[in-house]
Structures are given as structure tokens and as C-alpha cells.
Backbone as a printed PyTorch tensor [residue, N CA C, xyz], in Angstrom:
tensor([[[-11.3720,   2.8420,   7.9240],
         [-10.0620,   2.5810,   7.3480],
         [ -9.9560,   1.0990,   7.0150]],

        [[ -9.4270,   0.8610,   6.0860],
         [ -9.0360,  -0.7360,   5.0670],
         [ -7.7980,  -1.1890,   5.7100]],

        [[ -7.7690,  -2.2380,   6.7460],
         [ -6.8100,  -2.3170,   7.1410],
         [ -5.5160,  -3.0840,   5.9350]],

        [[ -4.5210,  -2.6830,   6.1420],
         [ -2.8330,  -3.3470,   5.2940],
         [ -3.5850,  -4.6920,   4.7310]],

        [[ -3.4360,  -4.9420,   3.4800],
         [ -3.7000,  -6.5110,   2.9490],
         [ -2.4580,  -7.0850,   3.6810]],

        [[ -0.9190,  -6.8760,   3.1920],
         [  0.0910,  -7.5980,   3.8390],
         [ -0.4190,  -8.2070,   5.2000]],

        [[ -0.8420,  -7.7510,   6.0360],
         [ -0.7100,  -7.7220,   7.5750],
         [ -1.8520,  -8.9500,   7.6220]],

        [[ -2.8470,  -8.6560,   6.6670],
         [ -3.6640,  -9.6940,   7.2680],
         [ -3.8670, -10.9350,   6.1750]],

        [[ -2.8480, -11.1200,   5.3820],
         [ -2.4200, -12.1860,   4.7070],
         [ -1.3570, -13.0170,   5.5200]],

        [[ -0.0150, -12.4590,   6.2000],
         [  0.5720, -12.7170,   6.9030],
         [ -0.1310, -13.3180,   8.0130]],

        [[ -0.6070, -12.7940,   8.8430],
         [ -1.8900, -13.5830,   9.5690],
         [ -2.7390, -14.4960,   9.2880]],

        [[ -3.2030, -14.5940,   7.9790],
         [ -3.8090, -15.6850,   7.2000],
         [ -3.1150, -17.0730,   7.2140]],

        [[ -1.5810, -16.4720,   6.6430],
         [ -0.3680, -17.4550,   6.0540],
         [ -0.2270, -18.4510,   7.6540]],

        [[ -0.2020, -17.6210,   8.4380],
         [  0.4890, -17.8470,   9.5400],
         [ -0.2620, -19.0480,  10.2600]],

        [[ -1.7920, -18.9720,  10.0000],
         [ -2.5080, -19.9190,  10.7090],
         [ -2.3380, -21.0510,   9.8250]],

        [[ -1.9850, -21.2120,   8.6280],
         [ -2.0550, -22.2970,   7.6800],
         [ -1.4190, -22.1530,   6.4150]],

        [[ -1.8480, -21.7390,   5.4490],
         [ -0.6740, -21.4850,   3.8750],
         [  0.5710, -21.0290,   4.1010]],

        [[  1.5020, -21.4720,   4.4570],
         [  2.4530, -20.1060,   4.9390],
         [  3.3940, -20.7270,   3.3850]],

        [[  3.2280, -20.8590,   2.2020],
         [  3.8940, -20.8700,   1.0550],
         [  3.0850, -19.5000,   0.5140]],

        [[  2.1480, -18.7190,   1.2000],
         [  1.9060, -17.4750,   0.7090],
         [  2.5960, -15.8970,   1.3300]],

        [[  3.7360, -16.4720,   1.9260],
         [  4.1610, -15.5900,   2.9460],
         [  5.0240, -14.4740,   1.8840]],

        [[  5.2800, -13.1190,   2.1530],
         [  5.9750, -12.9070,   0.9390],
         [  7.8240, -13.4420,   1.0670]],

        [[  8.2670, -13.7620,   2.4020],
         [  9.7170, -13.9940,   2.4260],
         [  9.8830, -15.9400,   2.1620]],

        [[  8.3770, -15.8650,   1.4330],
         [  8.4910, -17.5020,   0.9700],
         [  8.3290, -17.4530,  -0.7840]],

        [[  6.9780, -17.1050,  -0.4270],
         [  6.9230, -16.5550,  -2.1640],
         [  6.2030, -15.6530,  -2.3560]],

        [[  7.2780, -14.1940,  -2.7260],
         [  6.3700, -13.0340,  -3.1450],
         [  5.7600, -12.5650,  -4.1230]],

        [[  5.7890, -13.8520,  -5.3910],
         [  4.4460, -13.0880,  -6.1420],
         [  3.4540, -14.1040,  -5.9120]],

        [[  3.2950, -14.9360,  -4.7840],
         [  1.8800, -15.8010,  -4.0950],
         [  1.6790, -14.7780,  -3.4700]],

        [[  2.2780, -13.9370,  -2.6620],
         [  1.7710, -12.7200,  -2.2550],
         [  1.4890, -11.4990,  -2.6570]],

        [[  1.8180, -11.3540,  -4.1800],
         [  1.4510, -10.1000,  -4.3270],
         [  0.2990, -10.6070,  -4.8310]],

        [[ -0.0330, -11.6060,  -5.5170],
         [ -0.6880, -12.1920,  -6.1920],
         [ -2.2040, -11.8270,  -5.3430]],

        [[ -2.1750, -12.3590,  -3.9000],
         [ -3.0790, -12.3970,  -2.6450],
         [ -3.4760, -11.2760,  -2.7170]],

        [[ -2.2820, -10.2580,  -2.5770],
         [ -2.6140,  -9.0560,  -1.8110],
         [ -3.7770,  -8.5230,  -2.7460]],

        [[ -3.6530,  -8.6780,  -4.1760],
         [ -4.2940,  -8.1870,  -5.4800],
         [ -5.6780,  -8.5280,  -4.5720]],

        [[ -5.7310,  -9.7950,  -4.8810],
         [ -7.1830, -10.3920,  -4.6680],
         [ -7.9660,  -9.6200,  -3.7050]],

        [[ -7.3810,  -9.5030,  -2.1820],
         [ -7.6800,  -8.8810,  -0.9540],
         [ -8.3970,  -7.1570,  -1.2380]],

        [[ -6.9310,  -6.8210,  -2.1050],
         [ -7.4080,  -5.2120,  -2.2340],
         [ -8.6380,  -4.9310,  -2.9830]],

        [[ -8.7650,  -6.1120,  -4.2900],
         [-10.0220,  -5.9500,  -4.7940],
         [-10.9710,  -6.0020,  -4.5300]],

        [[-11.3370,  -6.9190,  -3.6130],
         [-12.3200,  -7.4660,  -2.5690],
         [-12.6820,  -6.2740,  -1.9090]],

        [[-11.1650,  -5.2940,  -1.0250],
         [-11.6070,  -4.2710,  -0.4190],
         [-12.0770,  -3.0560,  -1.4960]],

        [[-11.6190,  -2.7180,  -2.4610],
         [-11.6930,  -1.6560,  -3.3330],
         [-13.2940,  -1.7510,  -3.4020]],

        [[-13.8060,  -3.0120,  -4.1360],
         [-15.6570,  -3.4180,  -3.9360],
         [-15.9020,  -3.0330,  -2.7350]],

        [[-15.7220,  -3.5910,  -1.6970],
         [-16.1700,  -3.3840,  -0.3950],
         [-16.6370,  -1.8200,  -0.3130]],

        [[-15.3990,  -1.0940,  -0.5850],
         [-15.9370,   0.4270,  -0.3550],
         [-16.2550,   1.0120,  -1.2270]],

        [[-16.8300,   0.6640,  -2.1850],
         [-17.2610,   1.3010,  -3.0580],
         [-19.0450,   2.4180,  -3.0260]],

        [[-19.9410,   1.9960,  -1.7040],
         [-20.7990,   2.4850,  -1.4990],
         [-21.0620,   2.7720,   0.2360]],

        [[-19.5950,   3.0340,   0.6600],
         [-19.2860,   3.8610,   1.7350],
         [-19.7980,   5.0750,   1.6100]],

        [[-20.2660,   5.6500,   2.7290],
         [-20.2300,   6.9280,   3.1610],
         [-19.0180,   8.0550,   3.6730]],

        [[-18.5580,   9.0780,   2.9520],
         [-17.7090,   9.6330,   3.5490],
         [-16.1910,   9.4660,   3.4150]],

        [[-15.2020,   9.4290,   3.7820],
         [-14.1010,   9.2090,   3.2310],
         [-13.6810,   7.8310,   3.6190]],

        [[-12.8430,   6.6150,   2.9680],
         [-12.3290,   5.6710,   3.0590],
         [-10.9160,   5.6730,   2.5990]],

        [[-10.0830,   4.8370,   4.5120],
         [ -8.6010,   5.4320,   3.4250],
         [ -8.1700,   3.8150,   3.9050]],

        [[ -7.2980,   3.2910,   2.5380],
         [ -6.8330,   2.2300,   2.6100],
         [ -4.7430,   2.1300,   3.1680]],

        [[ -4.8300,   1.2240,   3.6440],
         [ -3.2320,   1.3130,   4.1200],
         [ -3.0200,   0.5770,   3.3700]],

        [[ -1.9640,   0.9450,   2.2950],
         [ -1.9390,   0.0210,   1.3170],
         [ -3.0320,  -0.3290,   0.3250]],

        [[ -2.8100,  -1.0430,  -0.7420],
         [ -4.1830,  -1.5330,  -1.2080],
         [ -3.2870,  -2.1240,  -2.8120]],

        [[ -4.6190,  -1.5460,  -3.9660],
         [ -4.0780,  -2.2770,  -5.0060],
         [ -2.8390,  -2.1140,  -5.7170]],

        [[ -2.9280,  -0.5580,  -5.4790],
         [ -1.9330,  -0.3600,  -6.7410],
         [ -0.0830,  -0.8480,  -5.9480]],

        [[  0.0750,  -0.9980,  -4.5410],
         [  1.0930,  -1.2080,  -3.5230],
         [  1.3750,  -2.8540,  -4.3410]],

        [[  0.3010,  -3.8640,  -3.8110],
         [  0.1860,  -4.8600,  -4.6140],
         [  0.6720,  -5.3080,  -5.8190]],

        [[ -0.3590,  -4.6150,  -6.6350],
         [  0.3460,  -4.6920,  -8.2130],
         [  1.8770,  -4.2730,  -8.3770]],

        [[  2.1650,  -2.8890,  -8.0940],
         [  3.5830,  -2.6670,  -8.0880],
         [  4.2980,  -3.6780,  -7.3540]],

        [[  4.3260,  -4.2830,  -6.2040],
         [  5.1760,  -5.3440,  -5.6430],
         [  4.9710,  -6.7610,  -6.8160]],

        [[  3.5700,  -6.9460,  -7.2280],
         [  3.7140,  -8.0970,  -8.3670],
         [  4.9400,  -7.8030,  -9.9150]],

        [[  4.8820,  -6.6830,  -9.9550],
         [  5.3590,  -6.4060, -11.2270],
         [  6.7470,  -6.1840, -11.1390]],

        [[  7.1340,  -5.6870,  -9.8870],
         [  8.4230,  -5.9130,  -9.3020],
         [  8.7700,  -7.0180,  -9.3420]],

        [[  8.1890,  -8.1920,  -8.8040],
         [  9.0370,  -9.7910,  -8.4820],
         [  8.8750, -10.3460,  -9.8440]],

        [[  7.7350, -10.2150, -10.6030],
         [  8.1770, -11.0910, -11.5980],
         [  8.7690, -10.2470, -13.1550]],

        [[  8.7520,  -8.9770, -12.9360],
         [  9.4290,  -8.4070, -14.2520],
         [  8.2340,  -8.3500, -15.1090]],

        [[  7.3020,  -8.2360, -14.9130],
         [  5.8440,  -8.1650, -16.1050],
         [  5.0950,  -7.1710, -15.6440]],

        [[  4.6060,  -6.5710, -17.0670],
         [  3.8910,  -5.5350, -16.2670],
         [  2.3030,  -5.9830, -15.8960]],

        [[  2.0120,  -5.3000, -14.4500],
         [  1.1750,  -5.3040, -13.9460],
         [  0.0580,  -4.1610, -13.2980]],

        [[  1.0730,  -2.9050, -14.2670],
         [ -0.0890,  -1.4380, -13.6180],
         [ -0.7290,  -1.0730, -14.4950]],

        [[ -0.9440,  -1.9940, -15.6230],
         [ -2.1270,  -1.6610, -16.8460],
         [ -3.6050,  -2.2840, -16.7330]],

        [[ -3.4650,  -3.1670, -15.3970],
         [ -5.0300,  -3.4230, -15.3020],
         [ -5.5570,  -3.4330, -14.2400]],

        [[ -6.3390,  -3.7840, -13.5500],
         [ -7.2620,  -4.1230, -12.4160],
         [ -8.3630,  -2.3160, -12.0840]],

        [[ -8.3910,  -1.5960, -13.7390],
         [ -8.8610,  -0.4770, -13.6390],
         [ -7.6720,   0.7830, -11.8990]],

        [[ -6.8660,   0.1990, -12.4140],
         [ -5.7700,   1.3270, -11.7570],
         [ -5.9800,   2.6140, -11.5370]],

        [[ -6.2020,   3.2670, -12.8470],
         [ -6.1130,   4.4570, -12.7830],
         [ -7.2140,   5.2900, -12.6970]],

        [[ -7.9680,   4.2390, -12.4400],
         [ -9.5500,   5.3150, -12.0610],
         [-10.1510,   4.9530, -10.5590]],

        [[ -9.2150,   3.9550, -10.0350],
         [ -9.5000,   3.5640,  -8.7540],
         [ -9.9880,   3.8400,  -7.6360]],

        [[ -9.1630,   5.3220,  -7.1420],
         [ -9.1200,   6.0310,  -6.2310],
         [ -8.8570,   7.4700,  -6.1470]],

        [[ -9.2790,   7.7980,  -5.0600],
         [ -8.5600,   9.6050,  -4.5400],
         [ -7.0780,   9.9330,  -5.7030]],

        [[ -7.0510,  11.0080,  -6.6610],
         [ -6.1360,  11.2300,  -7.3900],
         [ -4.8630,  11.1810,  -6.2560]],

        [[ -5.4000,  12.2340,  -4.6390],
         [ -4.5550,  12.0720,  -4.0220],
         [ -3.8290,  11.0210,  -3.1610]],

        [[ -2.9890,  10.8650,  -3.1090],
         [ -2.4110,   9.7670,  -2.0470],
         [ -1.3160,  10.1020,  -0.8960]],

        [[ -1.8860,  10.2180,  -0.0270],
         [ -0.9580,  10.3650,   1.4400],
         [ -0.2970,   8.9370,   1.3290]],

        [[  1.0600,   9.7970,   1.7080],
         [  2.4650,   8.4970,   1.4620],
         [  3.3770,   9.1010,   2.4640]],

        [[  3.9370,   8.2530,   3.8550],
         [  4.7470,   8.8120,   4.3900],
         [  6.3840,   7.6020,   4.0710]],

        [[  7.6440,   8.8380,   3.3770],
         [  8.4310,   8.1640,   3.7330],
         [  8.8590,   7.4740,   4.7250]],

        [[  9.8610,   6.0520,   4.5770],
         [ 10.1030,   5.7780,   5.5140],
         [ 11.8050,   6.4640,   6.3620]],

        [[ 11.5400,   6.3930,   7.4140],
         [ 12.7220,   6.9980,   7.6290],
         [ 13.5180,   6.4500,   9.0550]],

        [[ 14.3340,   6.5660,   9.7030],
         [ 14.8420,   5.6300,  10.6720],
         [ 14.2020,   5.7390,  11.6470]],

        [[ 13.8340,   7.1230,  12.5360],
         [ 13.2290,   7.9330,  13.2950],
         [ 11.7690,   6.7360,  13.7100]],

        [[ 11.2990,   6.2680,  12.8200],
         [  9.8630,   5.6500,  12.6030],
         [  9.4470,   4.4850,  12.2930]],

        [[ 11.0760,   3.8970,  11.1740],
         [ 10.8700,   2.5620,  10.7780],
         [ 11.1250,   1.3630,  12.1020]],

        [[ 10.5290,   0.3420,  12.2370],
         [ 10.6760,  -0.8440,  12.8380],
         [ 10.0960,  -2.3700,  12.2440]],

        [[ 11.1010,  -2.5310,  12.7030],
         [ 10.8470,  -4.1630,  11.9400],
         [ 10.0240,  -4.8870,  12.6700]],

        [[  9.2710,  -6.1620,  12.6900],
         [  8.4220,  -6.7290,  13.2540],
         [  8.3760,  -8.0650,  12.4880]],

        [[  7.4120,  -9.2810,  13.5460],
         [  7.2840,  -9.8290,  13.0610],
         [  6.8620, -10.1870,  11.4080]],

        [[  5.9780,  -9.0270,  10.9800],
         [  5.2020,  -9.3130,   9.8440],
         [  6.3020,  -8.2810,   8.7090]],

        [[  6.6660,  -7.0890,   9.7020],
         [  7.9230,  -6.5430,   8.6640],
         [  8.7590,  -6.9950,   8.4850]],

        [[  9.4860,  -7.7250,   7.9210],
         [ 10.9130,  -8.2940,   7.9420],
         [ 11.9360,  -7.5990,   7.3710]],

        [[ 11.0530,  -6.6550,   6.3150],
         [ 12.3680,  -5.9690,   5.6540],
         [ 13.2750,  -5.2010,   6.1160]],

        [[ 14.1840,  -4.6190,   5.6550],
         [ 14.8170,  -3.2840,   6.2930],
         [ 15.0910,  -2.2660,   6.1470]],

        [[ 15.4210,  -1.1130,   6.2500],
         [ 14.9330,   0.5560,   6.2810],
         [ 15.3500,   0.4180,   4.4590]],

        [[ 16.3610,  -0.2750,   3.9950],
         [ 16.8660,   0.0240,   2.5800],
         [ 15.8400,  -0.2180,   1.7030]],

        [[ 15.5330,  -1.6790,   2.3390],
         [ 14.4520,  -2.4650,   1.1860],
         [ 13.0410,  -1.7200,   1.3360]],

        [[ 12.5800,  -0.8900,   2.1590],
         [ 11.4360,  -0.0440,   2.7000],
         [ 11.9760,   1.3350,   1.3500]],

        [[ 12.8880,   2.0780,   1.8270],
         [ 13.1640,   3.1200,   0.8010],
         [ 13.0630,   2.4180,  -0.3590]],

        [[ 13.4800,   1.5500,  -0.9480],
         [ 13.1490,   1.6230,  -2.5080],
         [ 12.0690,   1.1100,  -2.6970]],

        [[ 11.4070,   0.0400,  -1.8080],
         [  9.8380,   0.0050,  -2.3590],
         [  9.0510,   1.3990,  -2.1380]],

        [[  9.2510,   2.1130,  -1.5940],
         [  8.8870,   3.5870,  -1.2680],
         [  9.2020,   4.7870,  -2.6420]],

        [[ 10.4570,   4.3930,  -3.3460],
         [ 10.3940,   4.7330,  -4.4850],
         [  9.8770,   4.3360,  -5.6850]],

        [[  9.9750,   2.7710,  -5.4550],
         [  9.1630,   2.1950,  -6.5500],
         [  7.4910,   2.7990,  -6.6130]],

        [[  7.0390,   2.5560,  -5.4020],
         [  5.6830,   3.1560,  -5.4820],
         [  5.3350,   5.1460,  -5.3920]],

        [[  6.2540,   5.5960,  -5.3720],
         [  6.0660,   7.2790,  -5.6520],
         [  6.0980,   7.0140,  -7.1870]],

        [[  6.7520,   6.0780,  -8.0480],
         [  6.6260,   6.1500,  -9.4170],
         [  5.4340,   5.5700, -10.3260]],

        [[  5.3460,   3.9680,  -9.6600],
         [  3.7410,   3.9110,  -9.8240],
         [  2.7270,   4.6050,  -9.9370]],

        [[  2.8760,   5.5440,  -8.3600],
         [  1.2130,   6.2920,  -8.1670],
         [  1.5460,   7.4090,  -9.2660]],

        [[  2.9160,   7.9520,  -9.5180],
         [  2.5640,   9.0610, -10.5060],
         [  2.1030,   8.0500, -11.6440]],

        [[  3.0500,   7.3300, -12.5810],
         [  2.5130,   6.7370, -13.6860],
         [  1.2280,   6.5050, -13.9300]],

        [[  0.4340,   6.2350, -12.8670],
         [ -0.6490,   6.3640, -12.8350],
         [ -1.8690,   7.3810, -12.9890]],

        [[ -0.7140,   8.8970, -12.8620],
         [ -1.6190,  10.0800, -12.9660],
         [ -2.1340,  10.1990, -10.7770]],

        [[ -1.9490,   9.6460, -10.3890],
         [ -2.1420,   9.6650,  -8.8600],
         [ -1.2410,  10.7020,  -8.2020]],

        [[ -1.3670,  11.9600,  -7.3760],
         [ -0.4570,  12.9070,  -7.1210],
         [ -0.2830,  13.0370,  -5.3830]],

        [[  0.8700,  12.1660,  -5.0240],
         [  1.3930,  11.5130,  -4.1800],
         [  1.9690,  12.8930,  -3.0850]],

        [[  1.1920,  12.8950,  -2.1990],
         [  1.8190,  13.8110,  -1.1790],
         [  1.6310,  13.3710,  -0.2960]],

        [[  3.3440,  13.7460,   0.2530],
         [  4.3460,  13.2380,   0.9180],
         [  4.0010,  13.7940,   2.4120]],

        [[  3.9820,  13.2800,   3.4110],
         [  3.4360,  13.6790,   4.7750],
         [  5.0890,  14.1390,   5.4150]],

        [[  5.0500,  15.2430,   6.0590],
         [  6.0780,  15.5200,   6.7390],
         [  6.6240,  14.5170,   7.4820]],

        [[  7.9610,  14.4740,   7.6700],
         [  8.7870,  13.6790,   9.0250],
         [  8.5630,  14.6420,  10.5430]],

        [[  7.4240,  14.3610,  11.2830],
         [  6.6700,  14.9850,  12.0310],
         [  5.7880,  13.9840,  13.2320]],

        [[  5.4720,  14.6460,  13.9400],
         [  4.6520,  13.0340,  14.7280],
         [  3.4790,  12.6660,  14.3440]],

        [[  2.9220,  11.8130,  14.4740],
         [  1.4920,  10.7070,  14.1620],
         [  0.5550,  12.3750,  14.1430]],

        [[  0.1680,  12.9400,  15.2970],
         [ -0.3840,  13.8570,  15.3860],
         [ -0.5900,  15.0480,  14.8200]],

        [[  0.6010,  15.5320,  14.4030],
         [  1.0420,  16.7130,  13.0900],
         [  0.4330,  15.9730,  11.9120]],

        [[  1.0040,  14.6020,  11.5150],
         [  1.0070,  14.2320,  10.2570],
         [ -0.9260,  14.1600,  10.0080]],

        [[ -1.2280,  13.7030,  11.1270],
         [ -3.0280,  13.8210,  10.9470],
         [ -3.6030,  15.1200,  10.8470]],

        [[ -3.0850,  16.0950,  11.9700],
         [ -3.5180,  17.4070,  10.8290],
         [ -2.9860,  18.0640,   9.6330]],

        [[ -2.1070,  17.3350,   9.1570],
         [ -1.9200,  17.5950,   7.6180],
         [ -2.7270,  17.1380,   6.4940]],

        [[ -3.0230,  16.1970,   7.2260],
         [ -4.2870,  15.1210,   6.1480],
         [ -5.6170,  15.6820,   6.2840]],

        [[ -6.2650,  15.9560,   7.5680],
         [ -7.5430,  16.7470,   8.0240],
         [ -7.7330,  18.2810,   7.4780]],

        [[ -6.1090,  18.7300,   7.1450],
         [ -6.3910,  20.2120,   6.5220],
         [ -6.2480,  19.6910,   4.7010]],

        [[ -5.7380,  18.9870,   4.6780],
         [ -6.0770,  18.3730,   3.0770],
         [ -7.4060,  18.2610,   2.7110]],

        [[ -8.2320,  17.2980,   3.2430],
         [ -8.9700,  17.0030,   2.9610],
         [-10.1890,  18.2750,   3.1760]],

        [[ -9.8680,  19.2900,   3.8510],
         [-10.7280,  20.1590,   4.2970],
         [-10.8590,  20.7090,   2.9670]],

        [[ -9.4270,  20.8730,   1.8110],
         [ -9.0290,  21.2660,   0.2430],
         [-10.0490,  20.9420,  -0.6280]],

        [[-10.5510,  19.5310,  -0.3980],
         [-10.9740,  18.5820,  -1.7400],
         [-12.3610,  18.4950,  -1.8920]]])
């Protein structure tokens, strides 16, 4: 698994750049995150077996194209990227928590959550939605998916 770009940019920021933070400047961060995911997208490209990213490019790009109003889901080869499918769990109260590195809040989580169900379709990417269920259910939903493909 590809761990969150956010998480370990934030961690990056934190030891030193912190003008890359996103509640400092978020298109230095989406900007990052791009870079990171690409880096990872190469990275796995001659993996064995399944690779699942938390987050990655297209999360990125959509948050870039969000902050600055330009579009940004027409390149970095988007739409041939990855798994057509994409496991996406809403967020919901039950589950959401804020944290140091989360700052946002359950509102600003739901609409980036909508923004990106519209992305991954625009993209032709067919976004299924993991039940509101525990960690454990939601993994055999994904394990009987993938048993599909």
C-alpha cells in the first residue's frame, strides 16, 4: 500500500518547509502532492500483484484545480492511470476525526468527497462506494471485489 501523499508532506513540511503546508498554501501543496503521487504512480508501476494507493494523483490534481480555478484533470496521463475501479469511503461522523495533519472538518471532508466522486467519474474511473460498516466488513467488501476483477 502507497501510503497518503498529504500525510507525508505534512511530515515533510513539519520538519522544515512548512510554507508547503496545505492550511498555509494549498496549491504548494497540491502542487507537492502531484509530484509525490507521480513519483509513487512510477514507483508501482512494476509491482507484483495488487497496489492500492490512499490517495494519490488524481485526489491531488482535483485539490490543485480546486484552489486555483484551472483545469488540472487533463494531464499527468489521468485517465489511463489506474484500476478503472476506485474504493472511496464516504466520510461520515461515525468515523471522521480531526488530527493533527487533518485539520479540516466533517463539511469541508464531504465536499472534497464530492468533488472527487466527480473527478474519478469525469475521468471514466467507476467509484465504489464502501459501506458505512466497520474497517473489517469494509475489507471484505474490497477482498470480494477484487476476487470480481
Amino acid at each position: 500500500m502507497v501510503e497518503e501523499p498529504g500525510r507525508r508532506i505534512i511530515a515533510e513540511a513539519s520538519a522544515g518547509d512548512e510554507a508547503i503546508l496545505p492550511w498555509v498554501n494549498p496549491e504548494a501543496f497540491a502542487r507537492r502532492a502531484i509530484e509525490l503521487s507521480l513519483d509513487d504512480r512510477n514507483g508501482a508501476r512494476n509491482a507484483a500483484g495488487w497496489v492500492f494507493f490512499d490517495r494519490g494523483l488524481i485526489d491531488a490534481a482535483a485539490a490543485l484545480q480546486y484552489v486555483t480555478g484551472q483545469p488540472a484533470l487533463t494531464g499527468y496521463g489521468l485517465s489511463q492511470s489506474y484500476n478503472r475501479h476506485v474504493f472511496m469511503i464516504p466520510p461520515w461522523p461515525e468515523i471522521y476525526r480531526k488530527d493533527e495533519q487533518r485539520r479540516h472538518n466533517l463539511d469541508d471532508a464531504i465536499a472534497e468527497y464530492r468533488r472527487l466522486l466527480k473527478a474519478f467519474s469525469e475521468l471514466k474511473y467507476e467509484p465504489i462506494i464502501l459501506p458505512k460498516v466497520d474497517v473489517h466488513q469494509r475489507a471484505d467488501v474490497i477482498l470480494e471485489r477484487l476476487k470480481l476483477a
